[in-house]
Biopython code that builds the backbone (N, CA, C, O; Angstrom):
import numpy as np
from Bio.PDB.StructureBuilder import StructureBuilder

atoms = [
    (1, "UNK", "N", (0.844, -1.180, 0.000)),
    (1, "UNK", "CA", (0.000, 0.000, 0.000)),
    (1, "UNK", "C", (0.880, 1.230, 0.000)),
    (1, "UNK", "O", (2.020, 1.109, 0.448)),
    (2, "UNK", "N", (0.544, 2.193, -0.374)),
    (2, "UNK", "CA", (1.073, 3.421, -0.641)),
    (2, "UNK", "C", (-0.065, 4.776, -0.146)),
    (2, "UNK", "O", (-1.264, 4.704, -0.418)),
    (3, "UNK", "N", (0.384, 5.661, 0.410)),
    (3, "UNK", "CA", (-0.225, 6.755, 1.135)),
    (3, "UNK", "C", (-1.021, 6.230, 2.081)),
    (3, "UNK", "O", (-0.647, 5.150, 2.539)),
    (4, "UNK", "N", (-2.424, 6.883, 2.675)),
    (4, "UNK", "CA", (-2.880, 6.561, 3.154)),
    (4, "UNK", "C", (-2.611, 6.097, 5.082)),
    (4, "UNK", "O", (-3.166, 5.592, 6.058)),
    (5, "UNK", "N", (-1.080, 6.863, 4.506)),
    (5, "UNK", "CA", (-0.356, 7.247, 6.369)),
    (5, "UNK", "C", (-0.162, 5.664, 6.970)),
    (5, "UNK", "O", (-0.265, 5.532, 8.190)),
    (6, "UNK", "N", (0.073, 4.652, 6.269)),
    (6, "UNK", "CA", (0.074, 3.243, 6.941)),
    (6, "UNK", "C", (1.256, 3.027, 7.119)),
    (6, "UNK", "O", (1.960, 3.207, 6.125)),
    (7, "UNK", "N", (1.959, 2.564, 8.411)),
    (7, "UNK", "CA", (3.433, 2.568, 8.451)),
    (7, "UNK", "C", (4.084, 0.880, 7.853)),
    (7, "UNK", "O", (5.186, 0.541, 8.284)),
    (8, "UNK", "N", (3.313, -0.099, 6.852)),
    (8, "UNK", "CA", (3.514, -0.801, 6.090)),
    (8, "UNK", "C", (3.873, -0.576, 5.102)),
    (8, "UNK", "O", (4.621, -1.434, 4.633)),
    (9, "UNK", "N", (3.659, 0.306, 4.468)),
    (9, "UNK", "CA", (3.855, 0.998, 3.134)),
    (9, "UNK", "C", (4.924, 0.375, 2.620)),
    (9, "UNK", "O", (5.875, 0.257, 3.393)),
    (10, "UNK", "N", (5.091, -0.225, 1.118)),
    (10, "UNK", "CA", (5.577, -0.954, 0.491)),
    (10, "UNK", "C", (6.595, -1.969, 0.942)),
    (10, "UNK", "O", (7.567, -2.341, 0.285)),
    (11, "UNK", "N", (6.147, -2.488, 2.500)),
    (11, "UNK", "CA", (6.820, -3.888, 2.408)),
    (11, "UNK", "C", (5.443, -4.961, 1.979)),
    (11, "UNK", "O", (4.237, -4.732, 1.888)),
    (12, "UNK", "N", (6.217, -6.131, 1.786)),
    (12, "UNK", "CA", (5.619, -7.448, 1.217)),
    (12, "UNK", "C", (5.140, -7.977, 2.586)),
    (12, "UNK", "O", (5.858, -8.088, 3.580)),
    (13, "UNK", "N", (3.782, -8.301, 2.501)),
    (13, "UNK", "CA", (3.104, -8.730, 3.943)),
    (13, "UNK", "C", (2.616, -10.186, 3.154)),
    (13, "UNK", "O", (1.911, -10.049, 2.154)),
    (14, "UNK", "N", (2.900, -11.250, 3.493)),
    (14, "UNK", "CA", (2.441, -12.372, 3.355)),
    (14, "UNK", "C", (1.175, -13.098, 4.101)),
    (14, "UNK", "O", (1.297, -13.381, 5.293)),
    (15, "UNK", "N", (-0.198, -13.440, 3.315)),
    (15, "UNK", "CA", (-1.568, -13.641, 3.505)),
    (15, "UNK", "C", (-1.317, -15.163, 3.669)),
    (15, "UNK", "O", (-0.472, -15.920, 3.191)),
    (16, "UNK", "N", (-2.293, -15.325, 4.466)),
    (16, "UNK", "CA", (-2.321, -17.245, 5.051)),
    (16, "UNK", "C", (-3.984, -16.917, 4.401)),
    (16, "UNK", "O", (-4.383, -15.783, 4.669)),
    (17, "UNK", "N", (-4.881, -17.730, 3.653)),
    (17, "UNK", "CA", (-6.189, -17.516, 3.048)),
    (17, "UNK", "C", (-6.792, -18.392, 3.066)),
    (17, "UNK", "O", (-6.886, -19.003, 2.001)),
    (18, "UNK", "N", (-7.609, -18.989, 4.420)),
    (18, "UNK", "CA", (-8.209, -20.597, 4.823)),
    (18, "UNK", "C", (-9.490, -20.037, 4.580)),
    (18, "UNK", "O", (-9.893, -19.079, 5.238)),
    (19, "UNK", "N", (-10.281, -20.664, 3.516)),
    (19, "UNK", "CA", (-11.903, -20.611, 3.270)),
    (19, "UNK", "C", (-12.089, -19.478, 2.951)),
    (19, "UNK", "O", (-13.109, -19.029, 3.473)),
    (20, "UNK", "N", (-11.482, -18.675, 2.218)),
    (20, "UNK", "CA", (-12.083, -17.094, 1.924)),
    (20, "UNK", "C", (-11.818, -16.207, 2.774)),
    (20, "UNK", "O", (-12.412, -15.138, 2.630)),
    (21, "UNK", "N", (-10.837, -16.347, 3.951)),
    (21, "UNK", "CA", (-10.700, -15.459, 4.774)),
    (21, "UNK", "C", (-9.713, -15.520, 5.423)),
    (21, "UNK", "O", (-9.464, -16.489, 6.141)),
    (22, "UNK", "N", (-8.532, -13.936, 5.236)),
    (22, "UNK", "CA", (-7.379, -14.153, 5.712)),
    (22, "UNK", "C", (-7.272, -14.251, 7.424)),
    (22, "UNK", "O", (-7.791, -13.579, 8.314)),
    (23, "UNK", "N", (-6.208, -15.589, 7.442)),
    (23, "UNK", "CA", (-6.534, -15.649, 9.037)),
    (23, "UNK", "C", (-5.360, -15.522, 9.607)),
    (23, "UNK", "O", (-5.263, -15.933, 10.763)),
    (24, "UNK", "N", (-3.468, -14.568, 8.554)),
    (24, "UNK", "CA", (-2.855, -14.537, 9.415)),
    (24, "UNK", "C", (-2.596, -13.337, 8.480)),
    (24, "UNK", "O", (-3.452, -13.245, 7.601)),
    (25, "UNK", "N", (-1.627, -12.388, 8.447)),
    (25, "UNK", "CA", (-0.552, -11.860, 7.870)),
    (25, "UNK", "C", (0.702, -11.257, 8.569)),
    (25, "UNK", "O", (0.712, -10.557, 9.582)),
    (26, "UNK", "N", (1.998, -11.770, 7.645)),
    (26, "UNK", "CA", (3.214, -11.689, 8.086)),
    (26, "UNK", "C", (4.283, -10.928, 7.478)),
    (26, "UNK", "O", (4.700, -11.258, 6.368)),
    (27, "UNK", "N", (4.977, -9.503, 8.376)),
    (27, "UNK", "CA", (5.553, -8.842, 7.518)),
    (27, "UNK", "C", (6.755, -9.328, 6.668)),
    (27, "UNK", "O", (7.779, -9.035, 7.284)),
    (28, "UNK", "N", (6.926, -9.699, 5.974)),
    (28, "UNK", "CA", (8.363, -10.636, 5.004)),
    (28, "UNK", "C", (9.591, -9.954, 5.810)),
    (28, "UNK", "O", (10.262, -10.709, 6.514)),
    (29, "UNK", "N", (9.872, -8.829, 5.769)),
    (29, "UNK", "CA", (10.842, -8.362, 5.950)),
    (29, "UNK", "C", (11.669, -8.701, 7.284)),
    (29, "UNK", "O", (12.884, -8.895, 7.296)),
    (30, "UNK", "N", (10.668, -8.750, 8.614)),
    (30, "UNK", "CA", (10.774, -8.886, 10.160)),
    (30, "UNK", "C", (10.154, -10.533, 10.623)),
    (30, "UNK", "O", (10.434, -11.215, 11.609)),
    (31, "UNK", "N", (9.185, -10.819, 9.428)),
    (31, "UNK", "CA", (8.941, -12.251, 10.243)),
    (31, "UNK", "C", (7.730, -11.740, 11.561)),
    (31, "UNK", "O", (7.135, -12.519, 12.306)),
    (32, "UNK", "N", (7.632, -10.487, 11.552)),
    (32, "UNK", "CA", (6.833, -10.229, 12.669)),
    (32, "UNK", "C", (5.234, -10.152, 12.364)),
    (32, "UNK", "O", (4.758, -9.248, 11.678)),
    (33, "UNK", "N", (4.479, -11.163, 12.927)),
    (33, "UNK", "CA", (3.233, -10.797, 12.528)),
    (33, "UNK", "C", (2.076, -10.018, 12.942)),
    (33, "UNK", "O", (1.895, -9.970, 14.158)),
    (34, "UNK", "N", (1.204, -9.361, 12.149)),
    (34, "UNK", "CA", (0.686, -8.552, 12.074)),
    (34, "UNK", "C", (-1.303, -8.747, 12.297)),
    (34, "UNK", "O", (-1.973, -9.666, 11.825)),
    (35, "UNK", "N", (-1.721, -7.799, 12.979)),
    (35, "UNK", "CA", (-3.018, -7.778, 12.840)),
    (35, "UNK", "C", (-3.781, -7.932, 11.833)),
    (35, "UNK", "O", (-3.786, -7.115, 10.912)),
    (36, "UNK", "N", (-4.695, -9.214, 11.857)),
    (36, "UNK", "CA", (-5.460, -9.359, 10.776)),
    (36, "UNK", "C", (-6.646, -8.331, 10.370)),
    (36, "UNK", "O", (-7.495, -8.249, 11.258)),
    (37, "UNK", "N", (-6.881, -7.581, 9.303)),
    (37, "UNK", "CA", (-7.912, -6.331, 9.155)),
    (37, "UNK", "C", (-8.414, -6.417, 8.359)),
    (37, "UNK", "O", (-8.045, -7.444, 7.788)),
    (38, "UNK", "N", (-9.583, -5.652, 7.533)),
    (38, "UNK", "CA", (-10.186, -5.213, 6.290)),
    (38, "UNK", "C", (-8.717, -4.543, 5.401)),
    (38, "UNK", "O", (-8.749, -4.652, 4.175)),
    (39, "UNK", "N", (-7.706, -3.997, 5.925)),
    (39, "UNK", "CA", (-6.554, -3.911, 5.270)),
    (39, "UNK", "C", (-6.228, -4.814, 4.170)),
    (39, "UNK", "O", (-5.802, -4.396, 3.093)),
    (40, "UNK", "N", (-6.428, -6.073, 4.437)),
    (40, "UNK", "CA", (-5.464, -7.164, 3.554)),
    (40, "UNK", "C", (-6.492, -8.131, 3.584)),
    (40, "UNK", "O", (-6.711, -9.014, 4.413)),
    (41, "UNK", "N", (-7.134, -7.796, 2.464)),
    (41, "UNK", "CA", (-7.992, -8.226, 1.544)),
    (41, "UNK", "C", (-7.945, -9.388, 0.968)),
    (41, "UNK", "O", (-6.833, -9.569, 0.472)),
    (42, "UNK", "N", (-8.846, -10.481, 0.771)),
    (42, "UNK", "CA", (-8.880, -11.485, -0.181)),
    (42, "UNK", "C", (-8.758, -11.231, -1.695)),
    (42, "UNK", "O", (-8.988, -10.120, -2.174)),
    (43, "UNK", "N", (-8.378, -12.326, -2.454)),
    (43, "UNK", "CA", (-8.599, -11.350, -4.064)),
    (43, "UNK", "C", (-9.881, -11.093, -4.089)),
    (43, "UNK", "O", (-10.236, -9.970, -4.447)),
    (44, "UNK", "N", (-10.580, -11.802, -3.819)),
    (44, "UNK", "CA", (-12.246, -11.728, -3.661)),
    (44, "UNK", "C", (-12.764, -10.268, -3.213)),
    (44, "UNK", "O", (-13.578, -9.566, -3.814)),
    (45, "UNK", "N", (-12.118, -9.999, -2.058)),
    (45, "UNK", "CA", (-12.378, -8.742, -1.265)),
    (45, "UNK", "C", (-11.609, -7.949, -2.673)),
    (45, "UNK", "O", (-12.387, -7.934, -3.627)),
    (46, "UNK", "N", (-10.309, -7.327, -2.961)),
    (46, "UNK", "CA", (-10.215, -6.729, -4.314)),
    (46, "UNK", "C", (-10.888, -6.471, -5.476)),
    (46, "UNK", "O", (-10.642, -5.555, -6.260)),
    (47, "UNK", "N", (-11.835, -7.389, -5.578)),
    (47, "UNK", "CA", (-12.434, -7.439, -6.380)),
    (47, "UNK", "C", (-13.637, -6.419, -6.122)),
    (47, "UNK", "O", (-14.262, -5.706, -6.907)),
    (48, "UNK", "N", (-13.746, -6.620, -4.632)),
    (48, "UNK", "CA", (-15.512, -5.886, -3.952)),
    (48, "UNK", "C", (-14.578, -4.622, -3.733)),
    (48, "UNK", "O", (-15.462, -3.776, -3.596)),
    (49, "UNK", "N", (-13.511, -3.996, -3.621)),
    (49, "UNK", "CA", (-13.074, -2.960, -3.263)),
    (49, "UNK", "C", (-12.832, -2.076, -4.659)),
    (49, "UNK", "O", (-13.027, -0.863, -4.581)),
    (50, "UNK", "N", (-12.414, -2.651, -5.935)),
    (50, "UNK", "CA", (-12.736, -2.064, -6.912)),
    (50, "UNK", "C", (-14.065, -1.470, -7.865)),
    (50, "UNK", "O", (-14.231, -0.619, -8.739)),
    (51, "UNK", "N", (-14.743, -2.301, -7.250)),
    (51, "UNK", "CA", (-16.226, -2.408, -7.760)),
    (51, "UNK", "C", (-16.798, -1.420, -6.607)),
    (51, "UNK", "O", (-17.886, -0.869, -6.780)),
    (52, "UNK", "N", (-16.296, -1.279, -5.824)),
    (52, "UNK", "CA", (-16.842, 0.230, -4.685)),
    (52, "UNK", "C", (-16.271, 1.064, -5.065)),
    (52, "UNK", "O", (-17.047, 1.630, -5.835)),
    (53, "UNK", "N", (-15.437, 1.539, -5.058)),
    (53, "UNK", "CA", (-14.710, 2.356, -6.031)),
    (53, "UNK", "C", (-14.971, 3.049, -7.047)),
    (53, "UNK", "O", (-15.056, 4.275, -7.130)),
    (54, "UNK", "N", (-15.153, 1.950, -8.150)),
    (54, "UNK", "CA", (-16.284, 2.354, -9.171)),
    (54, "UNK", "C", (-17.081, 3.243, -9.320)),
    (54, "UNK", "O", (-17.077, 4.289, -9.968)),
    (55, "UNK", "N", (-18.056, 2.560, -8.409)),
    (55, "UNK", "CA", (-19.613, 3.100, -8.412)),
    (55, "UNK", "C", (-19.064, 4.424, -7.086)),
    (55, "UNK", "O", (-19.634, 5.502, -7.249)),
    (56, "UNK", "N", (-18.311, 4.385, -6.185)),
    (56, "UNK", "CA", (-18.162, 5.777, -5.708)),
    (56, "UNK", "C", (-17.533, 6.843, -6.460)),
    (56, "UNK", "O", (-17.620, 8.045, -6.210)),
    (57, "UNK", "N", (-16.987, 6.377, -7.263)),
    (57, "UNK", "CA", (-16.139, 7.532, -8.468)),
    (57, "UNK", "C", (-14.783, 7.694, -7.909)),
    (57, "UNK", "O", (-14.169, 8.760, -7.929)),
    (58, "UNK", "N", (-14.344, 6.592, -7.413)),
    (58, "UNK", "CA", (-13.053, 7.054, -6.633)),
    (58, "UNK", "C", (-11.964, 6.226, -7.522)),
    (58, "UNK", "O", (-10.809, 6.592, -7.304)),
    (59, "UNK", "N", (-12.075, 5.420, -8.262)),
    (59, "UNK", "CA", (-11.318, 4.310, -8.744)),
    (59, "UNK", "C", (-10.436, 5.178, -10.024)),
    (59, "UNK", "O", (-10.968, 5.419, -11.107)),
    (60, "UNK", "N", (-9.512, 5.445, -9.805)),
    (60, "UNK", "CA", (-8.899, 6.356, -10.967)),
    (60, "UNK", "C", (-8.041, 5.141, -11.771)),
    (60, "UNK", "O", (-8.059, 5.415, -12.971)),
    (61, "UNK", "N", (-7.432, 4.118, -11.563)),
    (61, "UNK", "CA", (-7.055, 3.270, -12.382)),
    (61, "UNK", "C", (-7.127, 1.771, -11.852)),
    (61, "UNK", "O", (-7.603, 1.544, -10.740)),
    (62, "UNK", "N", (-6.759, 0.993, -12.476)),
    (62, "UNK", "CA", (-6.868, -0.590, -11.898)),
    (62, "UNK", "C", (-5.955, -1.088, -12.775)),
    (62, "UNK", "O", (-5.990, -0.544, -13.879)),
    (63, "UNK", "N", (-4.908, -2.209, -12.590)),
    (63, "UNK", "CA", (-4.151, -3.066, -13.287)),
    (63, "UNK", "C", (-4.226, -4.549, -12.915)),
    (63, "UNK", "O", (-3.954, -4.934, -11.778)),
    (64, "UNK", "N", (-4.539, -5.234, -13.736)),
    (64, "UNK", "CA", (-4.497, -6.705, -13.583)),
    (64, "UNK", "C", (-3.173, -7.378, -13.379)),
    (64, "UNK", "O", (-2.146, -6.699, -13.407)),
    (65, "UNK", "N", (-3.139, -8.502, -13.202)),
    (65, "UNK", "CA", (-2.218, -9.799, -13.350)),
    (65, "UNK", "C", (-2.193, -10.200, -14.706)),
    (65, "UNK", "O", (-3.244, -10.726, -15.072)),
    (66, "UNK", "N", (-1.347, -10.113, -15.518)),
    (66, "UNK", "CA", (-1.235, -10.630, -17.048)),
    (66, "UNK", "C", (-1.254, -11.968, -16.921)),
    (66, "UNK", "O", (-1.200, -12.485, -18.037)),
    (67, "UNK", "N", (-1.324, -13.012, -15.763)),
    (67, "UNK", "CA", (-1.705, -14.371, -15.802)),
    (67, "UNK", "C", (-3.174, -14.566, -15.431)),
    (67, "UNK", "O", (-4.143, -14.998, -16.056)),
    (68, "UNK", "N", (-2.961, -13.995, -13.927)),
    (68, "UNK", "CA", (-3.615, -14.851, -13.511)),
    (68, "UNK", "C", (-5.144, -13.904, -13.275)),
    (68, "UNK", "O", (-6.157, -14.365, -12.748)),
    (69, "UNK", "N", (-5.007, -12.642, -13.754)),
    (69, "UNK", "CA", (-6.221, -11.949, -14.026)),
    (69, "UNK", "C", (-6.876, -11.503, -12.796)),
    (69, "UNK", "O", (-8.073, -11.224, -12.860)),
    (70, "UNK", "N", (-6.236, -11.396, -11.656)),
    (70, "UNK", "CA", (-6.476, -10.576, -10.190)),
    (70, "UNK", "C", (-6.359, -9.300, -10.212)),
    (70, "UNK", "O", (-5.606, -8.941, -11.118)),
    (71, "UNK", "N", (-6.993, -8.044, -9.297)),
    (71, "UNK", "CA", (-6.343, -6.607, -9.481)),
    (71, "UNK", "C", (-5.367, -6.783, -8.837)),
    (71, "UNK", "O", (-5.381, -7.347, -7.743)),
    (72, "UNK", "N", (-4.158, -6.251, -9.502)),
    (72, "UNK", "CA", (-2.571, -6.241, -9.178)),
    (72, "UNK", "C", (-2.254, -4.959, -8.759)),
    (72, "UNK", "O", (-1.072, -4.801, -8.452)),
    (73, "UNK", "N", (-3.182, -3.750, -8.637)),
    (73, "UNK", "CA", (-2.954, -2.406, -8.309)),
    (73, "UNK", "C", (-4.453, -1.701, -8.619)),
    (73, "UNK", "O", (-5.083, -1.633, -9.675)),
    (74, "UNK", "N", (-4.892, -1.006, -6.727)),
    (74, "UNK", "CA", (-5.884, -0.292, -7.294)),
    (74, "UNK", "C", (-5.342, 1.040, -7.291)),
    (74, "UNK", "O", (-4.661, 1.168, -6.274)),
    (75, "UNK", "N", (-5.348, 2.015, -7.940)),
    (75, "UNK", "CA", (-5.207, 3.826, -7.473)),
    (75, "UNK", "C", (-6.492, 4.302, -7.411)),
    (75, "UNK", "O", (-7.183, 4.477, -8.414)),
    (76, "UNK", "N", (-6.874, 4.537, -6.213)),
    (76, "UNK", "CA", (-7.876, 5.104, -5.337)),
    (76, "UNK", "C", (-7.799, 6.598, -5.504)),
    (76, "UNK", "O", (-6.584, 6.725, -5.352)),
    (77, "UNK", "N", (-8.308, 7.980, -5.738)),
    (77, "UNK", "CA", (-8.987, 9.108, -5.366)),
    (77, "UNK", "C", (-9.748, 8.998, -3.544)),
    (77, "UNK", "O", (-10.747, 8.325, -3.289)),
    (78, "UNK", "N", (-8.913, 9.889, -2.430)),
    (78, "UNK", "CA", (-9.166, 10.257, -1.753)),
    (78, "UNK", "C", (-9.375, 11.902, -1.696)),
    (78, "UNK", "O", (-9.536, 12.706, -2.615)),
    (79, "UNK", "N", (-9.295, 12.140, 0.129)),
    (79, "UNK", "CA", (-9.557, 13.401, 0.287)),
    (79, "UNK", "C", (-8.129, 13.572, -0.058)),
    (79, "UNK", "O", (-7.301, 12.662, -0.077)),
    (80, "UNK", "N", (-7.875, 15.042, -0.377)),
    (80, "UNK", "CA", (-6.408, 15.869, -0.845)),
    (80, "UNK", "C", (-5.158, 15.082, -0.057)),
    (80, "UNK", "O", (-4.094, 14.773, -0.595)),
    (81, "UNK", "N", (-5.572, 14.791, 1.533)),
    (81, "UNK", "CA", (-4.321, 13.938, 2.021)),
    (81, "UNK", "C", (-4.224, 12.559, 2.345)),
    (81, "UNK", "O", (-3.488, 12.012, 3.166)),
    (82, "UNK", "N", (-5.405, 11.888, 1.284)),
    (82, "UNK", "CA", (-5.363, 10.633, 1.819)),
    (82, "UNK", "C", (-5.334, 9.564, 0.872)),
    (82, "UNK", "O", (-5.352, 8.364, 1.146)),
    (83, "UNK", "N", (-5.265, 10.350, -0.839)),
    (83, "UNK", "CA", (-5.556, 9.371, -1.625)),
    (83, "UNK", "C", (-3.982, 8.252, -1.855)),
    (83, "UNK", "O", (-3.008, 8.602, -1.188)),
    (84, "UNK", "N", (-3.826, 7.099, -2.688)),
    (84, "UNK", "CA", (-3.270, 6.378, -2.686)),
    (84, "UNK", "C", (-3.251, 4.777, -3.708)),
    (84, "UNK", "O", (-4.075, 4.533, -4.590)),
    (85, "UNK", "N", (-2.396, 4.093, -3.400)),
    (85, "UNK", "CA", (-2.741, 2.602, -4.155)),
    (85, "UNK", "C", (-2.349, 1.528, -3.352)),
    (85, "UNK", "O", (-1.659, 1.525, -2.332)),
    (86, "UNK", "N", (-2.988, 0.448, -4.070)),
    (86, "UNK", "CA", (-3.425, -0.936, -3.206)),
    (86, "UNK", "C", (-2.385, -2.117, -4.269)),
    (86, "UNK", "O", (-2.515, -2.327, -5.475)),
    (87, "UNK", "N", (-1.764, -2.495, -3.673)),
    (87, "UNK", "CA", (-0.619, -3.204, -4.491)),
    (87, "UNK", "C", (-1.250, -4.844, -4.258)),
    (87, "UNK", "O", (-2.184, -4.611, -3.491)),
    (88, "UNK", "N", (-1.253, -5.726, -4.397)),
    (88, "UNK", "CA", (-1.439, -7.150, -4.889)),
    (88, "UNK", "C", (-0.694, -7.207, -5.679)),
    (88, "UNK", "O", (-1.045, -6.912, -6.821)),
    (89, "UNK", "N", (0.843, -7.667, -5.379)),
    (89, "UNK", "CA", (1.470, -8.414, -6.427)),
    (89, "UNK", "C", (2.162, -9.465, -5.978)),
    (89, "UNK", "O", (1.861, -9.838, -4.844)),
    (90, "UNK", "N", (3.167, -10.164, -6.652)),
    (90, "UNK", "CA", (4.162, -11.334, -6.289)),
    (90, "UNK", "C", (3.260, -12.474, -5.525)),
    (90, "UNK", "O", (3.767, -13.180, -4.654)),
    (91, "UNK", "N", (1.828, -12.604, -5.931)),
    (91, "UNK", "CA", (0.808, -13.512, -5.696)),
    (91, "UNK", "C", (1.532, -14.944, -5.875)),
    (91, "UNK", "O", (2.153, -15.194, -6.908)),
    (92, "UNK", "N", (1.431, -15.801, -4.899)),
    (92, "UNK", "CA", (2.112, -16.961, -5.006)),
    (92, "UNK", "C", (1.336, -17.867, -4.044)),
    (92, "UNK", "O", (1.270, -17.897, -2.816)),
    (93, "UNK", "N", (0.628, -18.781, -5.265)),
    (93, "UNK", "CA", (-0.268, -19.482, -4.498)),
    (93, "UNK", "C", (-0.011, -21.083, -3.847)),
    (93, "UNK", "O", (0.314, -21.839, -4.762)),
    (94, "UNK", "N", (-0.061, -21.633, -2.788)),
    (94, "UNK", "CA", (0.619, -22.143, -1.558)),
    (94, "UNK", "C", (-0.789, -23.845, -1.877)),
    (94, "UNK", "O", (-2.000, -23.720, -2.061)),
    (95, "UNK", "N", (-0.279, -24.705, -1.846)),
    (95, "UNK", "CA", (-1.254, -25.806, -1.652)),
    (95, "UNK", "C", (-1.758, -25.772, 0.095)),
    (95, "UNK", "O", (-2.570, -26.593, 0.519)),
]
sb = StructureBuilder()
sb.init_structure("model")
sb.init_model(0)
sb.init_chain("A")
sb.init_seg("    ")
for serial, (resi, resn, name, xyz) in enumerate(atoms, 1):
    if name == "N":
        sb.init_residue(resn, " ", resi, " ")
    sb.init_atom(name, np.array(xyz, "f"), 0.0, 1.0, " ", f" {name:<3s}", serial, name[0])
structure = sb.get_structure()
């Protein structure tokens, strides 16, 4: 994630995703794990966060996955100090 004042901001947080719902995340960098939130989204949830977006008029761009067809980046329209983007990438899916 980028703006939006989050002191995560572009490290790689690794999602554990049992039944549709993330039930751990771990910062890559520290190994230290982190509170599970509406933050860190299912692709599923990405999907409902672009599509709000949308229809709020806030969604200024979206980029896919050239494979695997997930949003790989949302850029959001906020207020003057809050707008930002939602990164999903280096998706690596785990049996």
């Amino acid at each position: 994630m980028t703006g939006f004042n989050i002191s995560i901001v572009g490290r790689p947080i690794r999602l554990v995703i049992i039944s549709g719902t993330v039930s751990s995340a771990q910062d890559v960098a520290t190994d230290s794990l982190l509170p599970v939130s509406a933050m860190f989204p299912t692709l599923d949830g990405l999907f409902d966060q672009a599509e709000a977006a949308l229809a709020a008029g806030t969604l200024t761009a979206i980029t896919y996955d050239s494979t695997l067809d997930f949003p790989s980046r949302l850029d959001l329209a906020g207020p003057p100090d809050a707008s930002g983007s939602i990164f999903a990438s280096s998706l690596e899916l785990l049996p």
